[in-house]
KEKE-3310 file (N, C-alpha, C; in steps of 0.2 Angstrom, whole numbers, plus 5000, padded with zeros to 4 digits):
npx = (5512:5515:5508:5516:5521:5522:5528:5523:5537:5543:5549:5548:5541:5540:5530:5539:5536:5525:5525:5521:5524:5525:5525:5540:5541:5543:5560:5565:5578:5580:5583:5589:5593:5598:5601:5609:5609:5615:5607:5610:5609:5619:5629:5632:5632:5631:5622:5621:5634:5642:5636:5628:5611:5610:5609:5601:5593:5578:5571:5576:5589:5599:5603:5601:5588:5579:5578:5574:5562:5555:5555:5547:5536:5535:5531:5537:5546:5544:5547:5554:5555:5565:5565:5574:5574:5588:5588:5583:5595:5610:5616:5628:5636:5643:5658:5662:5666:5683:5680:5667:5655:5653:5643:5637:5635:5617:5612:5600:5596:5593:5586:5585:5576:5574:5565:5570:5569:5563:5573:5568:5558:5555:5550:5561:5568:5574)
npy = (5582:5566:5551:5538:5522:5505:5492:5472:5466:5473:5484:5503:5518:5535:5545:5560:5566:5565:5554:5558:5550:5531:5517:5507:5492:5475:5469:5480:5491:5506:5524:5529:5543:5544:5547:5539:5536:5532:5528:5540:5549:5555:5554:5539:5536:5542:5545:5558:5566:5557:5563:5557:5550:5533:5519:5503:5485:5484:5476:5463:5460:5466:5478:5484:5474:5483:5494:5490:5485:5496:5505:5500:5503:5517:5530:5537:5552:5555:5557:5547:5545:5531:5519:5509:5494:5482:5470:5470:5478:5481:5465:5461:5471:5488:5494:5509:5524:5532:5546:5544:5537:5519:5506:5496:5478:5474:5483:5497:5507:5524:5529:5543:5544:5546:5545:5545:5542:5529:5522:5510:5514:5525:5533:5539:5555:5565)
npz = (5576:5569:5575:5587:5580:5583:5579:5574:5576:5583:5583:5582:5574:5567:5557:5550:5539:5527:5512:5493:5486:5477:5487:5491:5479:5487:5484:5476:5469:5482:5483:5497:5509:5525:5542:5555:5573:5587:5604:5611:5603:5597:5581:5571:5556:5540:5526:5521:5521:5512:5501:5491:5489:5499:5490:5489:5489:5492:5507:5505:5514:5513:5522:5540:5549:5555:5550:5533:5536:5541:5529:5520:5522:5521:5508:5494:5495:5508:5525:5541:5559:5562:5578:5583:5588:5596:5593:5580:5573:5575:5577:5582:5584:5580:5570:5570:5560:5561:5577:5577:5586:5592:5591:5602:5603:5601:5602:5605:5593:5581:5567:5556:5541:5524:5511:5495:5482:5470:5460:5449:5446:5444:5429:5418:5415:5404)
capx = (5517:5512:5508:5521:5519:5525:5524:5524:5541:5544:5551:5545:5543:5535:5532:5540:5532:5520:5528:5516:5526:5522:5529:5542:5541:5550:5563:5567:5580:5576:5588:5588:5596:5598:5608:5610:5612:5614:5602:5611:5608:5628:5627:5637:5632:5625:5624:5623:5640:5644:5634:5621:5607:5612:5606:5601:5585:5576:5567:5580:5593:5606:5602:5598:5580:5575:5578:5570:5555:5552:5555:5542:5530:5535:5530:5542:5546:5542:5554:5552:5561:5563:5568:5575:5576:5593:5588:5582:5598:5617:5618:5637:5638:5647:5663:5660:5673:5686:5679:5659:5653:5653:5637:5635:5629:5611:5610:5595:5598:5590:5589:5580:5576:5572:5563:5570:5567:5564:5574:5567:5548:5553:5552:5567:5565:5582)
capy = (5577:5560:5547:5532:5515:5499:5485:5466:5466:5478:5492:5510:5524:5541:5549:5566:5570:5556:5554:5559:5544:5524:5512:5503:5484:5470:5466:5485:5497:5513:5527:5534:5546:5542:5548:5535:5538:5529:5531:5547:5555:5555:5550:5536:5535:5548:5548:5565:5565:5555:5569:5554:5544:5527:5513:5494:5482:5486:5468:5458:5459:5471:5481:5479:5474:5488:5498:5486:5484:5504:5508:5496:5505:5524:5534:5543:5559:5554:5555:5545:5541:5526:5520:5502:5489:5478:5463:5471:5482:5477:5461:5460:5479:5489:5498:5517:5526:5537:5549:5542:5530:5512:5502:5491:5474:5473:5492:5500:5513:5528:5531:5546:5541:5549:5538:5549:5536:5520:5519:5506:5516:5530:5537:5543:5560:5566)
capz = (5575:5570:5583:5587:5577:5585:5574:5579:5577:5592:5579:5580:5569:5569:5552:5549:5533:5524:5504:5489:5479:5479:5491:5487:5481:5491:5481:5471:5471:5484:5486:5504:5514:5533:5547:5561:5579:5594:5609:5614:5597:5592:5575:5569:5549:5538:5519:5518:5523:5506:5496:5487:5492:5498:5487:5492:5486:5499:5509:5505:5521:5512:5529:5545:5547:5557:5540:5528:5539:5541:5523:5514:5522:5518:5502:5490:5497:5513:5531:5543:5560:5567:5583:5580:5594:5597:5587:5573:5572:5574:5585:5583:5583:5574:5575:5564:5556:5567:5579:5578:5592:5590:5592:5607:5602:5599:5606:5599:5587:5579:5559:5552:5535:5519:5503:5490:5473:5467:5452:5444:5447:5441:5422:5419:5411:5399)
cpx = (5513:5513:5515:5519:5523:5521:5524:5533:5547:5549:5547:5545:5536:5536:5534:5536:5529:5523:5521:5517:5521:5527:5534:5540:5546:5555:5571:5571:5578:5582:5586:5591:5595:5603:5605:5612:5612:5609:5602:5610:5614:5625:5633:5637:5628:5626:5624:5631:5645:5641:5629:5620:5610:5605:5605:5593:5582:5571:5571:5588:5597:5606:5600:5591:5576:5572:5573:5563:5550:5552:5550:5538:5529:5533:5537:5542:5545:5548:5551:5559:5559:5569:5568:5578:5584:5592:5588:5588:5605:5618:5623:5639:5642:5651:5663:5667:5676:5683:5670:5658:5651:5646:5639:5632:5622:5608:5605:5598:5591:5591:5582:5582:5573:5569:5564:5569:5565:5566:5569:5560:5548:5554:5556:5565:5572:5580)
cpy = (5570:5557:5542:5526:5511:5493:5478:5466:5468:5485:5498:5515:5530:5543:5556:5570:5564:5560:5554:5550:5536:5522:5507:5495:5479:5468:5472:5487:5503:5516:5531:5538:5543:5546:5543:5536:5532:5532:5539:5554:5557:5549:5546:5534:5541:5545:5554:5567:5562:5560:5564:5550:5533:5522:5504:5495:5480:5477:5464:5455:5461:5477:5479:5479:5479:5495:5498:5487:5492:5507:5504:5499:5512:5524:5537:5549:5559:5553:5552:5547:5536:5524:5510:5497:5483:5475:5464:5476:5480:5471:5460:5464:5480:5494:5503:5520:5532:5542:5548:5535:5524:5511:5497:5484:5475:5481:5495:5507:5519:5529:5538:5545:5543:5545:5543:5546:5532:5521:5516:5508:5521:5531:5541:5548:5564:5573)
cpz = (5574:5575:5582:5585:5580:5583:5580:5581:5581:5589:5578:5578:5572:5563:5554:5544:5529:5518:5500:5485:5483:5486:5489:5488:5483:5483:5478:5473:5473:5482:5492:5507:5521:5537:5553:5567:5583:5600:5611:5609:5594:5586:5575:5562:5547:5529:5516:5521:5514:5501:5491:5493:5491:5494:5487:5490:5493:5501:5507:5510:5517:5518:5533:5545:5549:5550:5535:5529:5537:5535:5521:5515:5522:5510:5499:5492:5504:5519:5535:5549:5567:5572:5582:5585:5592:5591:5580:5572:5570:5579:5587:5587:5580:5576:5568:5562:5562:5571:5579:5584:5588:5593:5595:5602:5602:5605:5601:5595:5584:5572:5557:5543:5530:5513:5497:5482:5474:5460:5448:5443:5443:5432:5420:5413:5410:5400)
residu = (UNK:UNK:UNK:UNK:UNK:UNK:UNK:UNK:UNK:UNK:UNK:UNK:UNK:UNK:UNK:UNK:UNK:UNK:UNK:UNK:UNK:UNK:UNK:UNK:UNK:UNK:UNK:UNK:UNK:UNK:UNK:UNK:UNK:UNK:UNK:UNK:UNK:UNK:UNK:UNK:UNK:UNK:UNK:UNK:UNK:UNK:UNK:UNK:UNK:UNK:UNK:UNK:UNK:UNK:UNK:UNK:UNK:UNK:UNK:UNK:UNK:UNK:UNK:UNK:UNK:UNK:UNK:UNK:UNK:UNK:UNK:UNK:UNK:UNK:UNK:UNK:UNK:UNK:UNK:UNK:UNK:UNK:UNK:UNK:UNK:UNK:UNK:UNK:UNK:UNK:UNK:UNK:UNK:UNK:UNK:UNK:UNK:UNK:UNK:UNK:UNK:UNK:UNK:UNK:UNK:UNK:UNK:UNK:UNK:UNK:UNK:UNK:UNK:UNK:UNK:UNK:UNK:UNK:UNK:UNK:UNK:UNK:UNK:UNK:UNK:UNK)
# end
Protein backbone atom coordinates (compact mmCIF):
# COMPACT_ATOMS: atom_id res chain seq x y z
CA UNK A 1 0.00 0.00 0.00
CA UNK A 2 1.24 3.29 -0.58
CA UNK A 3 2.53 5.54 2.03
CA UNK A 4 0.25 8.65 3.49
CA UNK A 5 0.94 12.25 1.84
CA UNK A 6 0.15 15.42 3.79
CA UNK A 7 0.34 18.25 1.81
CA UNK A 8 0.93 22.05 3.18
CA UNK A 9 -2.50 22.43 3.17
CA UNK A 10 -3.13 19.69 5.92
CA UNK A 11 -5.02 17.36 3.23
CA UNK A 12 -4.08 13.53 3.01
CA UNK A 13 -4.12 11.09 0.42
CA UNK A 14 -2.83 7.63 -0.10
CA UNK A 15 -2.86 6.37 -3.53
CA UNK A 16 -4.77 3.15 -4.47
CA UNK A 17 -3.58 2.53 -7.83
CA UNK A 18 -0.98 5.35 -9.55
CA UNK A 19 -2.85 6.33 -13.25
CA UNK A 20 -0.95 5.41 -16.58
CA UNK A 21 -2.73 8.72 -18.14
CA UNK A 22 -1.61 12.59 -17.80
CA UNK A 23 -2.58 14.97 -14.94
CA UNK A 24 -5.09 17.07 -15.34
CA UNK A 25 -4.47 20.76 -16.15
CA UNK A 26 -5.89 23.64 -13.83
CA UNK A 27 -8.64 24.88 -15.41
CA UNK A 28 -9.86 21.38 -17.65
CA UNK A 29 -12.78 19.30 -17.57
CA UNK A 30 -12.08 15.73 -15.40
CA UNK A 31 -14.56 13.11 -15.24
CA UNK A 32 -14.35 11.28 -11.78
CA UNK A 33 -16.05 8.85 -9.78
CA UNK A 34 -16.09 9.19 -6.02
CA UNK A 35 -17.92 7.88 -3.19
CA UNK A 36 -17.91 10.16 -0.11
CA UNK A 37 -17.92 9.35 3.55
CA UNK A 38 -17.97 10.67 6.79
CA UNK A 39 -15.40 9.78 9.33
CA UNK A 40 -17.30 6.81 10.31
CA UNK A 41 -17.21 5.48 6.77
CA UNK A 42 -21.24 5.96 6.07
CA UNK A 43 -21.34 7.23 2.76
CA UNK A 44 -22.98 10.43 2.01
CA UNK A 45 -22.45 10.90 -1.87
CA UNK A 46 -21.35 8.51 -4.47
CA UNK A 47 -21.51 8.75 -8.25
CA UNK A 48 -21.67 5.40 -8.86
CA UNK A 49 -25.05 5.67 -7.49
CA UNK A 50 -25.84 8.06 -10.70
CA UNK A 51 -24.48 5.33 -13.19
CA UNK A 52 -21.63 8.20 -14.77
CA UNK A 53 -18.71 9.84 -13.90
CA UNK A 54 -19.18 13.27 -12.38
CA UNK A 55 -17.95 16.07 -14.41
CA UNK A 56 -16.43 19.73 -13.00
CA UNK A 57 -13.17 21.87 -14.39
CA UNK A 58 -11.19 20.71 -11.89
CA UNK A 59 -8.90 23.88 -9.87
CA UNK A 60 -11.30 26.07 -10.11
CA UNK A 61 -13.62 25.84 -6.78
CA UNK A 62 -16.65 23.86 -8.50
CA UNK A 63 -15.70 21.48 -5.53
CA UNK A 64 -14.66 21.46 -2.31
CA UNK A 65 -11.02 22.06 -2.13
CA UNK A 66 -10.11 19.00 -0.46
CA UNK A 67 -11.15 17.43 -4.14
CA UNK A 68 -9.59 19.90 -6.26
CA UNK A 69 -6.30 19.79 -4.50
CA UNK A 70 -6.16 15.82 -4.50
CA UNK A 71 -7.08 15.50 -8.08
CA UNK A 72 -4.44 17.89 -9.94
CA UNK A 73 -1.95 15.68 -8.64
CA UNK A 74 -3.58 12.00 -9.88
CA UNK A 75 -2.96 10.35 -13.26
CA UNK A 76 -5.81 9.00 -15.51
CA UNK A 77 -6.78 5.85 -14.42
CA UNK A 78 -5.55 6.36 -11.16
CA UNK A 79 -7.73 5.89 -7.51
CA UNK A 80 -6.76 7.62 -4.94
CA UNK A 81 -8.15 8.19 -1.22
CA UNK A 82 -8.17 11.05 0.32
CA UNK A 83 -8.85 12.02 3.87
CA UNK A 84 -9.85 15.73 3.73
CA UNK A 85 -9.63 18.11 6.70
CA UNK A 86 -12.73 20.35 7.85
CA UNK A 87 -11.58 23.56 6.24
CA UNK A 88 -10.87 22.07 3.16
CA UNK A 89 -14.15 20.21 2.96
CA UNK A 90 -17.76 21.55 3.83
CA UNK A 91 -17.52 24.58 6.33
CA UNK A 92 -21.35 25.14 6.39
CA UNK A 93 -21.93 21.39 6.07
CA UNK A 94 -24.02 19.81 4.15
CA UNK A 95 -27.30 18.26 4.46
CA UNK A 96 -27.33 14.67 2.01
CA UNK A 97 -30.16 13.23 0.45
CA UNK A 98 -32.84 11.09 2.53
CA UNK A 99 -31.38 8.29 4.50
CA UNK A 100 -27.39 9.40 4.26
CA UNK A 101 -25.66 11.35 7.11
CA UNK A 102 -25.36 14.94 7.07
CA UNK A 103 -21.99 16.50 7.25
CA UNK A 104 -21.02 18.44 10.50
CA UNK A 105 -19.57 21.78 9.68
CA UNK A 106 -16.22 21.63 8.71
CA UNK A 107 -16.17 17.82 9.81
CA UNK A 108 -13.46 16.03 7.97
CA UNK A 109 -14.54 13.89 5.32
CA UNK A 110 -13.33 10.85 3.24
CA UNK A 111 -13.54 10.74 -0.72
CA UNK A 112 -12.24 7.63 -2.61
CA UNK A 113 -11.67 8.99 -5.91
CA UNK A 114 -11.33 7.75 -9.30
CA UNK A 115 -9.52 10.02 -12.49
CA UNK A 116 -11.52 8.30 -15.21
CA UNK A 117 -10.84 11.24 -18.34
CA UNK A 118 -10.08 14.48 -19.28
CA UNK A 119 -12.24 15.06 -21.91
CA UNK A 120 -10.68 17.85 -23.38
CA UNK A 121 -7.06 15.43 -23.38
CA UNK A 122 -8.58 12.84 -24.80
CA UNK A 123 -8.77 11.84 -28.70
CA UNK A 124 -12.04 10.99 -29.22
CA UNK A 125 -12.13 7.77 -31.17
CA UNK A 126 -15.77 7.06 -33.25
Amino acid sequence: MAPMITTESGLQYKDIKIGNGPSPPIGFQVAANYVAMVPSGQVFDSSLDKGQPYIFRVGSGQVIKGLDEGLLSMKVGGKRRLYIPGPLAFPKGLNSAPGRPRVAPSSPVIFDVSLEFIPGLDIEEE
